[in-house]
Backbone atoms as SQL, in Angstrom:
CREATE TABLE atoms (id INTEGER PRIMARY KEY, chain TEXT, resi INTEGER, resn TEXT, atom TEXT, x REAL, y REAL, z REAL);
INSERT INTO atoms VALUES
  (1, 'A', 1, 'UNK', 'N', 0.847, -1.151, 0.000),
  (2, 'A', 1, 'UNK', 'CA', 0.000, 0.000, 0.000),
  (3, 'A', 1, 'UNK', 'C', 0.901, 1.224, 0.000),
  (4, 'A', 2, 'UNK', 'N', 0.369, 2.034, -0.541),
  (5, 'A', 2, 'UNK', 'CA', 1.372, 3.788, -0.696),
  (6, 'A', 2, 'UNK', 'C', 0.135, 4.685, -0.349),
  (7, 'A', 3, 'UNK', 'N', 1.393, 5.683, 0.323),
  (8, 'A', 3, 'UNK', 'CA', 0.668, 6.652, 0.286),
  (9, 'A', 3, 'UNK', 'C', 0.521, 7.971, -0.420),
  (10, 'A', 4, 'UNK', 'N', -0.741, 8.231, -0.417),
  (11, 'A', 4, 'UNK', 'CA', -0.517, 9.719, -1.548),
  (12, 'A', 4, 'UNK', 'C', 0.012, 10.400, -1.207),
  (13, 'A', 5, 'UNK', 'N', 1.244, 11.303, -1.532),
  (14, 'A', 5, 'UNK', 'CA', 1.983, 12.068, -1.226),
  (15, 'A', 5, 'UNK', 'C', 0.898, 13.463, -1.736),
  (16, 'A', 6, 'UNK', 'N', 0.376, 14.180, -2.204),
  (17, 'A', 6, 'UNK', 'CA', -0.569, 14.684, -3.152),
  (18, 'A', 6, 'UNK', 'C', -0.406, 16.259, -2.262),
  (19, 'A', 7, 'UNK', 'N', -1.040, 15.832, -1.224),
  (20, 'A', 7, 'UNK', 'CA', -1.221, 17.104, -0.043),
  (21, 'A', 7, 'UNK', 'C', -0.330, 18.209, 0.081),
  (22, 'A', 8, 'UNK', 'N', 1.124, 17.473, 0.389),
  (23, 'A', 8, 'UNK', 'CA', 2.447, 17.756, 1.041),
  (24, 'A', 8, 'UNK', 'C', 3.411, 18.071, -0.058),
  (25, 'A', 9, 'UNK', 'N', 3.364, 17.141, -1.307),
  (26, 'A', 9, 'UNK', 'CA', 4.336, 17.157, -2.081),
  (27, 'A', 9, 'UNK', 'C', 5.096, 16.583, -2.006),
  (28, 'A', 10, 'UNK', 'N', 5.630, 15.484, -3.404),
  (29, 'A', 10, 'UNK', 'CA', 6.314, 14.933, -3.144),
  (30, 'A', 10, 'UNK', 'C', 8.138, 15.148, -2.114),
  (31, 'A', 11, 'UNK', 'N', 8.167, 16.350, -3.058),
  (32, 'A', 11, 'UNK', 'CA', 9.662, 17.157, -2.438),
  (33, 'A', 11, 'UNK', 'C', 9.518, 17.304, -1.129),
  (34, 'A', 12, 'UNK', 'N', 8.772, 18.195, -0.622),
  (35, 'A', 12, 'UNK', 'CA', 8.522, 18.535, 0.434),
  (36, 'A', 12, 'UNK', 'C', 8.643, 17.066, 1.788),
  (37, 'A', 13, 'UNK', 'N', 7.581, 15.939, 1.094),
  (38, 'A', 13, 'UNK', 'CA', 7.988, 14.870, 2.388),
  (39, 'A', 13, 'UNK', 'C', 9.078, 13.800, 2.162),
  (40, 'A', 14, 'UNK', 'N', 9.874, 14.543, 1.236),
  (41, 'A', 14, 'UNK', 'CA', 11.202, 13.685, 1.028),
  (42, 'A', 14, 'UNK', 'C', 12.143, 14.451, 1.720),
  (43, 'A', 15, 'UNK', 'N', 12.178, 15.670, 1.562),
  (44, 'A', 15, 'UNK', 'CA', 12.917, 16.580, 2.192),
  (45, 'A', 15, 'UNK', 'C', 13.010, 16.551, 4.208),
  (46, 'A', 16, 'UNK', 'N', 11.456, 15.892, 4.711),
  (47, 'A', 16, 'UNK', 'CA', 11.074, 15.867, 5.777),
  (48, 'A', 16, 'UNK', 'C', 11.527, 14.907, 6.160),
  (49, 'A', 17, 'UNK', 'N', 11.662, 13.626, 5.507),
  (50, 'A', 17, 'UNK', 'CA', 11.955, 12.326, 5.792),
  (51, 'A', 17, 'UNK', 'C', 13.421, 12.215, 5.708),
  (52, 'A', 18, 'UNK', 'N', 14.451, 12.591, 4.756),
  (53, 'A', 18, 'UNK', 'CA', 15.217, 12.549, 5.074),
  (54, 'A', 18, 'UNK', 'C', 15.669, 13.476, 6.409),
  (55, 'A', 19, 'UNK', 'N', 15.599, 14.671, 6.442),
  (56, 'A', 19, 'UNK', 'CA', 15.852, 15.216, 7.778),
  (57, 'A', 19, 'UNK', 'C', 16.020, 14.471, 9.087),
  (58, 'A', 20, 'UNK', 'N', 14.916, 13.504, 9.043),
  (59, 'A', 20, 'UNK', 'CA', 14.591, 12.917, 10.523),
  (60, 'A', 20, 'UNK', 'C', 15.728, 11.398, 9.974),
  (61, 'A', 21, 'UNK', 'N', 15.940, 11.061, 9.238),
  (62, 'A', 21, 'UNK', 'CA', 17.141, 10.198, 8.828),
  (63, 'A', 21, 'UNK', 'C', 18.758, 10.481, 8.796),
  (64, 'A', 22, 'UNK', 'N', 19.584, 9.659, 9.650),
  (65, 'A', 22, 'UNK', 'CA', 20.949, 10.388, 9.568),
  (66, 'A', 22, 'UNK', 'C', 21.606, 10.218, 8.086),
  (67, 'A', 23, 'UNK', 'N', 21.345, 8.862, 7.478),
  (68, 'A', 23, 'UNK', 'CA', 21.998, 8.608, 6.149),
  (69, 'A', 23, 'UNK', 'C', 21.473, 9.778, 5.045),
  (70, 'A', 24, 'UNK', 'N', 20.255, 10.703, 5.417),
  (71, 'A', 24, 'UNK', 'CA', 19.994, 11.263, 4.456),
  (72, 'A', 24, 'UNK', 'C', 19.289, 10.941, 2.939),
  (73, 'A', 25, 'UNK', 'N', 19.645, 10.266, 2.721),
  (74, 'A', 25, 'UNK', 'CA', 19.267, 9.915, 1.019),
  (75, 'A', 25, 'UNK', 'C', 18.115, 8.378, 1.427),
  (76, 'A', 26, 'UNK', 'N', 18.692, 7.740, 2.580),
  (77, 'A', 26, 'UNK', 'CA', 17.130, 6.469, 2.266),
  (78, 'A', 26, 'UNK', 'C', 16.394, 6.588, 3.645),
  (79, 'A', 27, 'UNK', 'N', 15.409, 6.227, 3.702),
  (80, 'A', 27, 'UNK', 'CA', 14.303, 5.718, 5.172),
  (81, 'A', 27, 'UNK', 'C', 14.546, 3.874, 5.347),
  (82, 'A', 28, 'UNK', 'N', 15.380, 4.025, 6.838),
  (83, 'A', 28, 'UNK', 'CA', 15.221, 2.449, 6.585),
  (84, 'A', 28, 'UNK', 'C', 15.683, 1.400, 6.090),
  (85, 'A', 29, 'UNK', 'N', 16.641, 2.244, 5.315),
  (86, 'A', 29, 'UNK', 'CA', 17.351, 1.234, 4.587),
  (87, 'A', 29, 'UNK', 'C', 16.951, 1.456, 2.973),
  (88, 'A', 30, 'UNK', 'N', 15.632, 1.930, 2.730),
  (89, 'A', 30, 'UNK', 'CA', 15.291, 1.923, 1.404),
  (90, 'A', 30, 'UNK', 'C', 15.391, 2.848, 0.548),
  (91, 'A', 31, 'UNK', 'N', 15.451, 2.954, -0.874),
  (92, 'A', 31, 'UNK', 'CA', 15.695, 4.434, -1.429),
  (93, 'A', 31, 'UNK', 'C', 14.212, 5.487, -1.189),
  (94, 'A', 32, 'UNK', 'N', 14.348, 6.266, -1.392),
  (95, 'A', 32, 'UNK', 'CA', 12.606, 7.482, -0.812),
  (96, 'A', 32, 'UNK', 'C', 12.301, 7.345, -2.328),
  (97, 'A', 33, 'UNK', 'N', 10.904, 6.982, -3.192),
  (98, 'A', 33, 'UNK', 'CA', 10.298, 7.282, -4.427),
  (99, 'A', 33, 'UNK', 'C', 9.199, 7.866, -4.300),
  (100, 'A', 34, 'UNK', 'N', 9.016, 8.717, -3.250),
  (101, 'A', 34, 'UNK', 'CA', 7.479, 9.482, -3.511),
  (102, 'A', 34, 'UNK', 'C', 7.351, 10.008, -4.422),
  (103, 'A', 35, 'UNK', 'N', 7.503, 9.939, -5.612),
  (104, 'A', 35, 'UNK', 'CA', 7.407, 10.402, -6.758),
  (105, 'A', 35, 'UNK', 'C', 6.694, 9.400, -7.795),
  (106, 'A', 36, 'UNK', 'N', 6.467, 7.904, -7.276),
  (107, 'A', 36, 'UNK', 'CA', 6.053, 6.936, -7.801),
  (108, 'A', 36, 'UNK', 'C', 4.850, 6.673, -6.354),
  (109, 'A', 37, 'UNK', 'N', 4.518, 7.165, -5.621),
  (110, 'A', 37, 'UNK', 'CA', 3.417, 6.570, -4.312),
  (111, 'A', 37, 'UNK', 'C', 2.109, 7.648, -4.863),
  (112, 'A', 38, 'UNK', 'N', 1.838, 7.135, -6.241),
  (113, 'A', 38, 'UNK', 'CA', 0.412, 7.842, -6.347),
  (114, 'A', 38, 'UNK', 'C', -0.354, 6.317, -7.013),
  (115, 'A', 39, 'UNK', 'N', -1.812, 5.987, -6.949),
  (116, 'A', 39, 'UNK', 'CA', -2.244, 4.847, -7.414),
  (117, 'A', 39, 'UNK', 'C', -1.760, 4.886, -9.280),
  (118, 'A', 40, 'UNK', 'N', -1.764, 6.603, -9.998),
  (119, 'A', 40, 'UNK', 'CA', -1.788, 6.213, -11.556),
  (120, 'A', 40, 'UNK', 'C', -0.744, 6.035, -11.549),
  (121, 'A', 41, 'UNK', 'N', 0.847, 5.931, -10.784),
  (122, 'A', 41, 'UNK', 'CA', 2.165, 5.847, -11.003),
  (123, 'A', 41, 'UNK', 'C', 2.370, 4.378, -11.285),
  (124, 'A', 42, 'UNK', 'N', 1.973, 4.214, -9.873),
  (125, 'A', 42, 'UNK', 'CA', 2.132, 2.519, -9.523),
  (126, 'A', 42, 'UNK', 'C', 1.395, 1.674, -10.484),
  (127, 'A', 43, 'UNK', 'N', 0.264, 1.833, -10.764),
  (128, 'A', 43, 'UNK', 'CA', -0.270, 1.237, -12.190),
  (129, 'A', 43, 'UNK', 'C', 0.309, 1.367, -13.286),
  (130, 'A', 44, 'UNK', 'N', 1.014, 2.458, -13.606),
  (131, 'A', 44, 'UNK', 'CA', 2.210, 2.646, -14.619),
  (132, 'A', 44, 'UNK', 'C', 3.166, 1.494, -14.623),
  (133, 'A', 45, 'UNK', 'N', 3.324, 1.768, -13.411),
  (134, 'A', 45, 'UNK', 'CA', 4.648, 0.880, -13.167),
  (135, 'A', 45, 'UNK', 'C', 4.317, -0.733, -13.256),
  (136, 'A', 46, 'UNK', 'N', 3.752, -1.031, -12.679),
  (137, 'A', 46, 'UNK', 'CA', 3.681, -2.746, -12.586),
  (138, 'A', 46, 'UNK', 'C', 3.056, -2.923, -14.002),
  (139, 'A', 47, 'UNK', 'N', 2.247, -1.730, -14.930),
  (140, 'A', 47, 'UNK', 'CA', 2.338, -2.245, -16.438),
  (141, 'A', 47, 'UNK', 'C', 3.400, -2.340, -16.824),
  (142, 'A', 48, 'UNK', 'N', 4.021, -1.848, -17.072),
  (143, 'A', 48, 'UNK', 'CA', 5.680, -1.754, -17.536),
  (144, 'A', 48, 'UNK', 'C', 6.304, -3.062, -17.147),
  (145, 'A', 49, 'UNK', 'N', 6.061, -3.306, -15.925),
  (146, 'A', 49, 'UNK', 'CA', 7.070, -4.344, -15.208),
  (147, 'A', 49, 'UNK', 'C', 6.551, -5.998, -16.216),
  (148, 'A', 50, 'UNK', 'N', 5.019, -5.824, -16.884),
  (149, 'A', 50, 'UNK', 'CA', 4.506, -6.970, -17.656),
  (150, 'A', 50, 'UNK', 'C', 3.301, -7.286, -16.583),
  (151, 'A', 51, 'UNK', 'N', 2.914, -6.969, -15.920),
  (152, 'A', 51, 'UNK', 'CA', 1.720, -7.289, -15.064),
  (153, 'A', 51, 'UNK', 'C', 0.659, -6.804, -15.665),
  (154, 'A', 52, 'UNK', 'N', -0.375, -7.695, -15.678),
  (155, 'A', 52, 'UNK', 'CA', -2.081, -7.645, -16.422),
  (156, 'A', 52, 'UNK', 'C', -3.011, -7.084, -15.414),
  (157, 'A', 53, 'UNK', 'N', -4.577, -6.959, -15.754),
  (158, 'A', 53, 'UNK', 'CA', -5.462, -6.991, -14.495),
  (159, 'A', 53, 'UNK', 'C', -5.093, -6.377, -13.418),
  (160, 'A', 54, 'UNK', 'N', -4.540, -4.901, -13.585),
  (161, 'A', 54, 'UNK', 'CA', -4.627, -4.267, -12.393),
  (162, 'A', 54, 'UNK', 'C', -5.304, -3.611, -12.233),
  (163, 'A', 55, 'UNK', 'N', -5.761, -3.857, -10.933),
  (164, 'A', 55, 'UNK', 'CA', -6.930, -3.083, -9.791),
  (165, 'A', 55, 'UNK', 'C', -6.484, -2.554, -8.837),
  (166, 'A', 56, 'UNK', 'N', -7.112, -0.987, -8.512),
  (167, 'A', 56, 'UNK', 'CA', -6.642, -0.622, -7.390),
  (168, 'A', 56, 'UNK', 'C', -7.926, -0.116, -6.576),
  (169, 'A', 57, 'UNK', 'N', -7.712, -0.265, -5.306),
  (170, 'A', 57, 'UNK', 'CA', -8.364, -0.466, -4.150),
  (171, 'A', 57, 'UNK', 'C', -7.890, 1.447, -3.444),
  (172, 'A', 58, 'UNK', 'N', -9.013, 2.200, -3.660),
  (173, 'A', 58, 'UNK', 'CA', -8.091, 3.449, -3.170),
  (174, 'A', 58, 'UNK', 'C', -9.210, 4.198, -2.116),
  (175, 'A', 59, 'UNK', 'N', -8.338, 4.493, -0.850),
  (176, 'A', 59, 'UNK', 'CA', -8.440, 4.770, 0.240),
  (177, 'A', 59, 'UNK', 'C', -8.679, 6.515, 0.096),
  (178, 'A', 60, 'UNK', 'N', -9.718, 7.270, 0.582),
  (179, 'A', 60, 'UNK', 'CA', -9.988, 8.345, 0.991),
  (180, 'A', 60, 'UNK', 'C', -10.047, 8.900, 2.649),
  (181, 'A', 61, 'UNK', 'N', -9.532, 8.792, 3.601),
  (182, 'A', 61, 'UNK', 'CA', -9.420, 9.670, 4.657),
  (183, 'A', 61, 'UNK', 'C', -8.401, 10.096, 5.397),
  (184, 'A', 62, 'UNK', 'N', -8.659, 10.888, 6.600),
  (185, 'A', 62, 'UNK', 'CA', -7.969, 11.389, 6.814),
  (186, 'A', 62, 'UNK', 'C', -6.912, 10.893, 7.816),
  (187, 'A', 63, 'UNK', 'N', -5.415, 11.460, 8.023),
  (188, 'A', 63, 'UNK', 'CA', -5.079, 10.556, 8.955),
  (189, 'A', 63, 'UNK', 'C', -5.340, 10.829, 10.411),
  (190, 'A', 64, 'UNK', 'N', -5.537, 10.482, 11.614),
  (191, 'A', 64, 'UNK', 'CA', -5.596, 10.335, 12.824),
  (192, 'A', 64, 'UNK', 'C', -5.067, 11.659, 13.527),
  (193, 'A', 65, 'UNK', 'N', -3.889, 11.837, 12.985),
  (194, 'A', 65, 'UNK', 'CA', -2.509, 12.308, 13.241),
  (195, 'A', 65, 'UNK', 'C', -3.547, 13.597, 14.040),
  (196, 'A', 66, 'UNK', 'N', -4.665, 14.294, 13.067),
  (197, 'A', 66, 'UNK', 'CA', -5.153, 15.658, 12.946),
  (198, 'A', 66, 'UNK', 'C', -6.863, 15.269, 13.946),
  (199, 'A', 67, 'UNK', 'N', -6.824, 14.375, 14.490),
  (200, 'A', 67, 'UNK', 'CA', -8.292, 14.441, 15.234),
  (201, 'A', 67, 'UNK', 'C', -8.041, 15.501, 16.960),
  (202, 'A', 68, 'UNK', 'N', -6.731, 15.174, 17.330),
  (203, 'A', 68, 'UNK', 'CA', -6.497, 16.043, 18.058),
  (204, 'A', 68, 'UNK', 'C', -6.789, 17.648, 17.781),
  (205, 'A', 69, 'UNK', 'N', -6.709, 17.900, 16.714),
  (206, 'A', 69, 'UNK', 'CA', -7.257, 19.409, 16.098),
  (207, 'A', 69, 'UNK', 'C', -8.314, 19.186, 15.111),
  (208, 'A', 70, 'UNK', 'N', -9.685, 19.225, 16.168),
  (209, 'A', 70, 'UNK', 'CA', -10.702, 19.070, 15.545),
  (210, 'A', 70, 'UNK', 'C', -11.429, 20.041, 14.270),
  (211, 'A', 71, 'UNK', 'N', -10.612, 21.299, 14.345),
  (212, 'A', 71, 'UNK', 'CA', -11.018, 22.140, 12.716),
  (213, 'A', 71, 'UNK', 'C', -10.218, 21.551, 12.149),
  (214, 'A', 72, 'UNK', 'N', -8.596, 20.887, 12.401),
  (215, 'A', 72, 'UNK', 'CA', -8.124, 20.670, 11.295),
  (216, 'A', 72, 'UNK', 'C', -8.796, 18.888, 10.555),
  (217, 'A', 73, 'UNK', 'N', -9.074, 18.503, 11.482),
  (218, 'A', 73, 'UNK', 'CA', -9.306, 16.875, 11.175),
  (219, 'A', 73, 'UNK', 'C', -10.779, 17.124, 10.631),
  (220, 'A', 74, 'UNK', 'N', -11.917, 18.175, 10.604),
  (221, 'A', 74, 'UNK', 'CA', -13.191, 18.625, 9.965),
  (222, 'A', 74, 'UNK', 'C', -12.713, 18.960, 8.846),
  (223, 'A', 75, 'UNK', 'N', -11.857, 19.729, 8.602),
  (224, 'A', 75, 'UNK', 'CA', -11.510, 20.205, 6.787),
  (225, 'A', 75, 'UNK', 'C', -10.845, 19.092, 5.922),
  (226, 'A', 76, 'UNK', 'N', -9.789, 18.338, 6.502),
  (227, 'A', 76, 'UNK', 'CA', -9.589, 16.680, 6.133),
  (228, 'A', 76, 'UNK', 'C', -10.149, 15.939, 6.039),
  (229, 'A', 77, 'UNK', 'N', -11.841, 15.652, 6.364),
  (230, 'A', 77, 'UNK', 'CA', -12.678, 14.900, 6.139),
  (231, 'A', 77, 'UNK', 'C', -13.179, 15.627, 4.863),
  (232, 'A', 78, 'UNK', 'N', -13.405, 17.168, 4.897),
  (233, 'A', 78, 'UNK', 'CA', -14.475, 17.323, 3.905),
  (234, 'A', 78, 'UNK', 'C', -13.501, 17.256, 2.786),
  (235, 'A', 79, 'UNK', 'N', -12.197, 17.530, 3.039),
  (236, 'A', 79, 'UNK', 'CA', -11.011, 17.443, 1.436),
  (237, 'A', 79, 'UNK', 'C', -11.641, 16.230, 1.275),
  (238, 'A', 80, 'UNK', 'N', -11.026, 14.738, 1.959),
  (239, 'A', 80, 'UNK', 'CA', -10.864, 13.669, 1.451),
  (240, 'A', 80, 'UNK', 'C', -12.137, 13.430, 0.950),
  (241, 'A', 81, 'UNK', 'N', -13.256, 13.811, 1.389),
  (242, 'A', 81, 'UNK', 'CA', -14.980, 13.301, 0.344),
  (243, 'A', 81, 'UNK', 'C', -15.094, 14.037, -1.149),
  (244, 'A', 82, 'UNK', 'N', -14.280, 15.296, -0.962),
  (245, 'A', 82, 'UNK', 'CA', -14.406, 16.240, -1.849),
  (246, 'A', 82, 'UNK', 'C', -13.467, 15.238, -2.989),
  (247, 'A', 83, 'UNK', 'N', -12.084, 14.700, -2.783),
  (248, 'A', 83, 'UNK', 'CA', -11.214, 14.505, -3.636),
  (249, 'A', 83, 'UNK', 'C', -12.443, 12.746, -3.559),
  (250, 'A', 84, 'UNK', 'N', -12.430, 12.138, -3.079),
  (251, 'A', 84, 'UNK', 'CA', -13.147, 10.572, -3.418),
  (252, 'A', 84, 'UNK', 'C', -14.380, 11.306, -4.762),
  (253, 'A', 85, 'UNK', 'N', -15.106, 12.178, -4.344),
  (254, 'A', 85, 'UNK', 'CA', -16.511, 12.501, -5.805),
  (255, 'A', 85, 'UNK', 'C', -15.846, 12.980, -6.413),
  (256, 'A', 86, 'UNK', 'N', -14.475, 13.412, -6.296),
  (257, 'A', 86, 'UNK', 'CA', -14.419, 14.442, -7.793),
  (258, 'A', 86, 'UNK', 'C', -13.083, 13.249, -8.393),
  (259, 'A', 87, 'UNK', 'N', -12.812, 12.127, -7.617),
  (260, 'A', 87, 'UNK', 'CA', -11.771, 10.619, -8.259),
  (261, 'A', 87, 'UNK', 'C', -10.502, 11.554, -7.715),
  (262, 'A', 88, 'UNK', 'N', -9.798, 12.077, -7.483),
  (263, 'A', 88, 'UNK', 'CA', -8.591, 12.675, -7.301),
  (264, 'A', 88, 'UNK', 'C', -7.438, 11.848, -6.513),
  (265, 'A', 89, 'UNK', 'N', -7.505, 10.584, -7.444),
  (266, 'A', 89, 'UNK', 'CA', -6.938, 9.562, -6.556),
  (267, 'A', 89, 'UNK', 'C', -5.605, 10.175, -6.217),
  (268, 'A', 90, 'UNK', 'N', -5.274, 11.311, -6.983),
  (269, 'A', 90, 'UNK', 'CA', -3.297, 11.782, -6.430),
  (270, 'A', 90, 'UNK', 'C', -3.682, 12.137, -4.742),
  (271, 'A', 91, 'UNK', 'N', -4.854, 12.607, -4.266),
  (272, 'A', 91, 'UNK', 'CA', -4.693, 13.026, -3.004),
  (273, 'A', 91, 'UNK', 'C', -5.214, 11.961, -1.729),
  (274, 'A', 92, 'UNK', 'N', -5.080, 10.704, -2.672),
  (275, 'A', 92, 'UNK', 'CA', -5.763, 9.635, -1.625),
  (276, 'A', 92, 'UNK', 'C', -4.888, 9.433, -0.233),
  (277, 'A', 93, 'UNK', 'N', -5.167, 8.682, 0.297),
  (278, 'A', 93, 'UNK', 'CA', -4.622, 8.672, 1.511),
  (279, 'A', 93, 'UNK', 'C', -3.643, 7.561, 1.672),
  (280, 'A', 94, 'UNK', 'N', -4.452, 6.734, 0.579),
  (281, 'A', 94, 'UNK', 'CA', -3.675, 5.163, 1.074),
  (282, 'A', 94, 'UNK', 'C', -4.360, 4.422, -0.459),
  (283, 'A', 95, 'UNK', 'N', -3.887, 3.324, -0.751),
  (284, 'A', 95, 'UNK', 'CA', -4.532, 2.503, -1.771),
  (285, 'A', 95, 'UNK', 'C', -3.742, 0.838, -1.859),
  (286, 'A', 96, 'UNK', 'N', -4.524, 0.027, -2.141),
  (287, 'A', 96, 'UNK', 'CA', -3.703, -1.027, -2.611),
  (288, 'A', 96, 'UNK', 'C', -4.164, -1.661, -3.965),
  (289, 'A', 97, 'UNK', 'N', -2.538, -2.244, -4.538),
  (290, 'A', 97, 'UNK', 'CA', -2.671, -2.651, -5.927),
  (291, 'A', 97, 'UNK', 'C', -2.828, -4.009, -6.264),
  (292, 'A', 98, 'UNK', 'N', -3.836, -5.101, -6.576),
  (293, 'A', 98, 'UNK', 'CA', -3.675, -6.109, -7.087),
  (294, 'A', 98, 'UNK', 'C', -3.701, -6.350, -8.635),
  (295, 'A', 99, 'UNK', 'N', -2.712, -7.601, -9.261),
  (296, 'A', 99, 'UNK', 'CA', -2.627, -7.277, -10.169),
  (297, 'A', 99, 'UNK', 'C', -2.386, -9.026, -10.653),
  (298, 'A', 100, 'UNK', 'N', -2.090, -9.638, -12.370),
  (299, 'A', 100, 'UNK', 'CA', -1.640, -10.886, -12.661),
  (300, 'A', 100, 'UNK', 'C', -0.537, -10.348, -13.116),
  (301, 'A', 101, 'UNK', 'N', 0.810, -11.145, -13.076),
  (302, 'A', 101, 'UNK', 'CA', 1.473, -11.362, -14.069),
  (303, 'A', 101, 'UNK', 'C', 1.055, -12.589, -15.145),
  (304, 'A', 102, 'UNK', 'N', 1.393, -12.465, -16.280),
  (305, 'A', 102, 'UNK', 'CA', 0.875, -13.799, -16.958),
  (306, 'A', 102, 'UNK', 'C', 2.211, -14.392, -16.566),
  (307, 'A', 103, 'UNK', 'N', 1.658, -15.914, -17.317),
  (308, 'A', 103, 'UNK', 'CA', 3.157, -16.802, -16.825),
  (309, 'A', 103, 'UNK', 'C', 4.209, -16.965, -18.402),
  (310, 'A', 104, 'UNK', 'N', 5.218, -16.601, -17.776),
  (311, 'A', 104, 'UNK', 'CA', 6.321, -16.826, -18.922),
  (312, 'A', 104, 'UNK', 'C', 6.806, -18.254, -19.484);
């Protein structure tokens, strides 16, 4: 599952993430691609990779993080309904991808 970077920007929470990382350049061990954590990227991608039948499963709300600030976690509900009717899957929250490869 990925998350939409959409809100924040990609730059912006790469820039954040590395900060709080001493190596700088990965989280974890891994390289940072928020630049690929949107559902039309990742569907890009696993076409490319030769994968068929992909479906994605995409998540609209808000995170938790903001219920402690109840105007801010009220305007994050009405974004995330606003972006689910109008499809704006770049600002989803979360999504997951199933997909076939055929067999070689």
């Amino acid at each position: 599952m990925g998350v939409g970077g959409g809100a924040a920007g990609n730059r912006l929470q790469k820039r954040l993430l590395e900060s709080v990382y001493l190596d700088g350049e990965t989280t974890g061990g891994y390289p940072t691609y928020f630049d690929h954590c949107t559902p039309g990227k990742m569907a890009t991608l696993y076409r490319e990779a030769g994968f068929e039948d992909i479906d994605l499963t995409i998540f609209y709300s808000p995170t938790p993080y903001f219920r402690v600030f109840v105007r801010v976690h009220i305007a994050m509900v009405c974004f995330m309904r606003l972006c689910r009717a109008l499809g704006l899957s770049y600002f989803s929250s979360g999504f997951i991808v199933s997909e076939i490869r055929p067999p070689t």
